[in-house]
C-alpha positions in Angstrom: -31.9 -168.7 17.7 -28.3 -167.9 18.8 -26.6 -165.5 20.0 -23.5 -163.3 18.6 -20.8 -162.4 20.7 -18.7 -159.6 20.0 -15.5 -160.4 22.2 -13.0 -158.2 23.4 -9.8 -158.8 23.9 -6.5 -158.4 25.3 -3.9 -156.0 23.0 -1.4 -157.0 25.1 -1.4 -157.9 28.4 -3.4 -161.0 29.4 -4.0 -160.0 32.6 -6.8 -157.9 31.2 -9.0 -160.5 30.9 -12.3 -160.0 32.3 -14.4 -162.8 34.0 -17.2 -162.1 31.4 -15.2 -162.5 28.4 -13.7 -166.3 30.1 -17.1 -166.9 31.0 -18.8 -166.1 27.1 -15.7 -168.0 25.5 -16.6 -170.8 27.7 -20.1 -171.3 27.2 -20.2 -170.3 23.1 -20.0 -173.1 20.3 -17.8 -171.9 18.0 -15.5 -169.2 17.7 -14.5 -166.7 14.9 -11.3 -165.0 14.8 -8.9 -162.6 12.4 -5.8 -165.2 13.5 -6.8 -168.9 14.5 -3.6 -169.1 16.1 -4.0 -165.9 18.7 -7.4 -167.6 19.1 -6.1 -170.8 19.8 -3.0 -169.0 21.9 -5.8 -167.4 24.0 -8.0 -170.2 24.7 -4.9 -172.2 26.0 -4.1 -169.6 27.9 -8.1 -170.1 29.6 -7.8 -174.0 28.9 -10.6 -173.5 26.7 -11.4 -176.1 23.8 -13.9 -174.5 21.3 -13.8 -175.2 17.5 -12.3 -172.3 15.8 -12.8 -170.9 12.4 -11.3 -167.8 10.2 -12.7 -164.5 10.0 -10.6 -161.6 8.0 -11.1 -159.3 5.4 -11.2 -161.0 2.5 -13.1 -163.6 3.9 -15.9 -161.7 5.2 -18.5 -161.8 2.9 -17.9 -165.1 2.0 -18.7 -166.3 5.7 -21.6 -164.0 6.7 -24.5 -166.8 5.4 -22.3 -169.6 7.2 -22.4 -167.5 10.8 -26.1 -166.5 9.8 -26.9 -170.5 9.4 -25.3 -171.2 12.4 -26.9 -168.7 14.5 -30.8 -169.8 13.1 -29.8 -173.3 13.8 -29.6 -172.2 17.6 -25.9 -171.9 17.7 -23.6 -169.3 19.8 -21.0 -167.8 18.1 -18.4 -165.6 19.3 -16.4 -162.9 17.1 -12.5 -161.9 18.1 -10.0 -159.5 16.6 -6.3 -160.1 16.6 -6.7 -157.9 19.7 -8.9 -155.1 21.5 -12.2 -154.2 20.3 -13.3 -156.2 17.2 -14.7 -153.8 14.6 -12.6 -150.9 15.0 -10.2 -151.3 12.3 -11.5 -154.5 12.1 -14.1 -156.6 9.6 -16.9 -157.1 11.2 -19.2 -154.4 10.6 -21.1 -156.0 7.6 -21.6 -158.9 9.4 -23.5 -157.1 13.0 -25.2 -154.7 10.3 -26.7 -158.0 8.3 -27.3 -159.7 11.7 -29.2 -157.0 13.3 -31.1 -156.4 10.0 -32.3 -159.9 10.6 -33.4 -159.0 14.4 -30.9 -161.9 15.6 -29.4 -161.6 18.9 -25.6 -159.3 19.1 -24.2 -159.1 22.6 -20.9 -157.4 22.8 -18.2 -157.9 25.8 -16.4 -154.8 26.3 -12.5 -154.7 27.3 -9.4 -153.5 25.9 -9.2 -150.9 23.7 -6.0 -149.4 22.1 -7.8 -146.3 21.1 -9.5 -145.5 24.3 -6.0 -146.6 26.4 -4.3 -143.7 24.1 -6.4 -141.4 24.5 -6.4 -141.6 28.4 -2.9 -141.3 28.2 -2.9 -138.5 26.0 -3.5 -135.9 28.2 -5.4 -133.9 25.3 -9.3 -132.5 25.6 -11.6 -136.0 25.5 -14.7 -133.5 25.4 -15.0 -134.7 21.9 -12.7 -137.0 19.8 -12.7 -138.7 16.2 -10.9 -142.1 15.5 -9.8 -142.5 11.6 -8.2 -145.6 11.7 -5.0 -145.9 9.7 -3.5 -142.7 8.6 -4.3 -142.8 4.3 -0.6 -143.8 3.1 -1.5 -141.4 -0.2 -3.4 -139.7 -2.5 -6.8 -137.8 -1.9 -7.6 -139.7 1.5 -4.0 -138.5 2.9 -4.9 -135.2 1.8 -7.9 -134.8 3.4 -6.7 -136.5 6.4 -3.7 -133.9 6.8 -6.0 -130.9 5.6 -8.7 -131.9 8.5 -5.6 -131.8 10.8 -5.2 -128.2 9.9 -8.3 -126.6 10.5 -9.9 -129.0 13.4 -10.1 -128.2 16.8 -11.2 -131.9 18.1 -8.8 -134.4 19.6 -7.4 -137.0 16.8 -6.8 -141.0 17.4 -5.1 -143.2 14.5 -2.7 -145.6 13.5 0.2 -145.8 12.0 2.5 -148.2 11.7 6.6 -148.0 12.7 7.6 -148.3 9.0 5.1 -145.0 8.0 5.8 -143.5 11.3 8.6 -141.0 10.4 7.4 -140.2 6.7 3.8 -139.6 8.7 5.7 -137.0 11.0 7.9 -135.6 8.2 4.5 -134.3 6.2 3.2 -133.3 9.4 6.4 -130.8 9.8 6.5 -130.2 6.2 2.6 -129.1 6.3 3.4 -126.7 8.9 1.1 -129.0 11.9 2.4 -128.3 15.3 -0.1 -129.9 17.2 0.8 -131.4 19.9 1.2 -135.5 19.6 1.1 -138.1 21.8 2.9 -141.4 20.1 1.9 -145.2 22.3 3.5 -147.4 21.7 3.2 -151.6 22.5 0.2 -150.5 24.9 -0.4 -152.7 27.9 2.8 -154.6 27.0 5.8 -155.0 28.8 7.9 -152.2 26.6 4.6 -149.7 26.6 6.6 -146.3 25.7 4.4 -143.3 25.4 6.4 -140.3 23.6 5.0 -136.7 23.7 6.1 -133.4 21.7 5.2 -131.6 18.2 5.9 -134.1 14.8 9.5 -131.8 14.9 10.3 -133.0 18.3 9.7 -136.3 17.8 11.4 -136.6 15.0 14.6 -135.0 16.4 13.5 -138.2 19.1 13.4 -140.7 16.4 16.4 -139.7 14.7 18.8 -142.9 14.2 16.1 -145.0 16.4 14.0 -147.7 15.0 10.6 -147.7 16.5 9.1 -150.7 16.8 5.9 -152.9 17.9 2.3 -151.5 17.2 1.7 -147.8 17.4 -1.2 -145.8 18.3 -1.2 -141.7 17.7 -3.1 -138.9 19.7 -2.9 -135.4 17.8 -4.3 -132.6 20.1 -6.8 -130.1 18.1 -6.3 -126.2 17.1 -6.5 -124.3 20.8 -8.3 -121.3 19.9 -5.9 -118.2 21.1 -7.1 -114.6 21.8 -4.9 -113.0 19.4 -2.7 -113.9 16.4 0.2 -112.7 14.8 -1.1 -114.5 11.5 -0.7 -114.0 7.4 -3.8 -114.9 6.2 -3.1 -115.3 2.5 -0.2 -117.9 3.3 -3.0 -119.6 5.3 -5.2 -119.2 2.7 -2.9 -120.2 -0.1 -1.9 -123.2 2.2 -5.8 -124.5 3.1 -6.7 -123.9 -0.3 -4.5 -126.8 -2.0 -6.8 -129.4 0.2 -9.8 -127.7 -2.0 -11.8 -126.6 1.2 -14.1 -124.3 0.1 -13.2 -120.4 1.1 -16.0 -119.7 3.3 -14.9 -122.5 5.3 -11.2 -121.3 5.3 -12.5 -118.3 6.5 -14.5 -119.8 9.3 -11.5 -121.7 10.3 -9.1 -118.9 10.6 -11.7 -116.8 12.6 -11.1 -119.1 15.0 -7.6 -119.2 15.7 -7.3 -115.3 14.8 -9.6 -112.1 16.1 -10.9 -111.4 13.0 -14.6 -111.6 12.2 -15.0 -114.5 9.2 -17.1 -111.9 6.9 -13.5 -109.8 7.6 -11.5 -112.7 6.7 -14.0 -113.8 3.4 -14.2 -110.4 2.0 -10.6 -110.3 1.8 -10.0 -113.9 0.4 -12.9 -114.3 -1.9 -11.4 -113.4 -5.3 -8.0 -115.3 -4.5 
């Protein structure tokens, strides 16, 4: 039976190759990417000639049995992304979950990652982080992504892209967020700019700019502070249009403020 490699790759600078990933590419049958031609770019770039096939959502599904029927046959086959880690962001994920289901073989070459690189660069507490992909352009998943962003104290990675970017930062001002944000920009590539300040500052950064190439965000948590000049019915008022339960509102401003959450719920509870 065959193998599956999951093949990382360069989200910018080619440089980053690894000998392992030119070595895997080199050795597999066939070859599964997002873009044949960034495949087909790459593998000039190694003077490698494998046969390469599509592999995108939309596709997906419809190409799971034909990697499956190349893997029993005893075939290696690798999987790419348009760049970085394949999977995060990327389709993929029904396909390992089906293949390792079936007990076949799943090797993955690590190597670039544009939400690891950010968050390095950030500067922001790595103790514990969540990625969420692309920030929800509307609707009850924007909601909840803005609403987590108010009451979470763990370190946020996304994407946006530079036609969202301002209206992204203008709700974040408009919400009241003033966490600080770390904004890469075309990481590992020859214009990398990394931009740093709350969504107000950046904007005032922005203003008259277009920013362009592919952007990756870093949005520091709540810091918890020993004492807070705070109204806690506009917070309460504010949380409760996201439909968070009070308890948990309470529990949330507890910890920014010093005041107990039973103090805080007792007072909220028949809002």
């Amino acid at each position: 039976m065959g193998t599956l490699f999951i093949c990382a790759t360069p989200i910018g600078n080619l440089s980053d190759i690894s000998s392992r990933l030119t070595e895997t590419l080199s050795k597999v049958d066939c070859i599964y990417g997002e873009d044949t031609r960034r495949v087909l770019k790459l593998l000039n770039h190694l003077n490698i000639k494998k046969p390469v096939y599509s592999y995108f959502l939309g596709n997906e599904v419809d190409k799971l049995n034909e990697i499956k029927n190349l893997l029993d046959s005893g075939k290696d086959v690798a999987l790419l992304s348009d760049a970085g880690t394949p999977l995060i962001a990327d389709p993929g994920s029904e396909l390992v979950a089906a293949l390792a289901h079936k007990k076949i073989k799943i090797e993955s070459i690590p190597g670039p990652s544009s939400v690891i690189v950010a968050l390095t660069l950030s500067g922001f507490d790595l103790s514990k982080f969540r990625f969420v992909g692309f920030i929800p352009r509307s609707g009850k998943e924007r909601s909840s992504f803005i609403s987590e962003l108010v009451t979470s104290d763990t370190t946020t990675v996304c994407f946006t892209s530079p036609k969202r970017l301002s209206k992204d930062l203008e709700t974040f001002v408009n919400e009241r967020i003033t966490n600080e944000i770390v904004i890469c920009r075309e990481l590992t590539k020859k214009f990398e700019t990394i931009y740093r300040g709350t969504a107000k500052e950046l904007l005032e950064e922005f203003k008259g700019n277009v920013v362009k190439g592919e952007i990756t965000m870093v949005i520091a948590g709540l810091k918890k502070q020993t004492r807070l000049d705070l109204d806690v019915e506009s917070a309460v008022h504010n949380l409760l249009k996201y439909d968070i339960p009070k308890r948990e509102i309470a529990k949330t401003i507890s910890l920014i403020a010093d005041i107990s959450t039973n103090e805080i719920y007792e007072k909220i509870k028949d809002l």
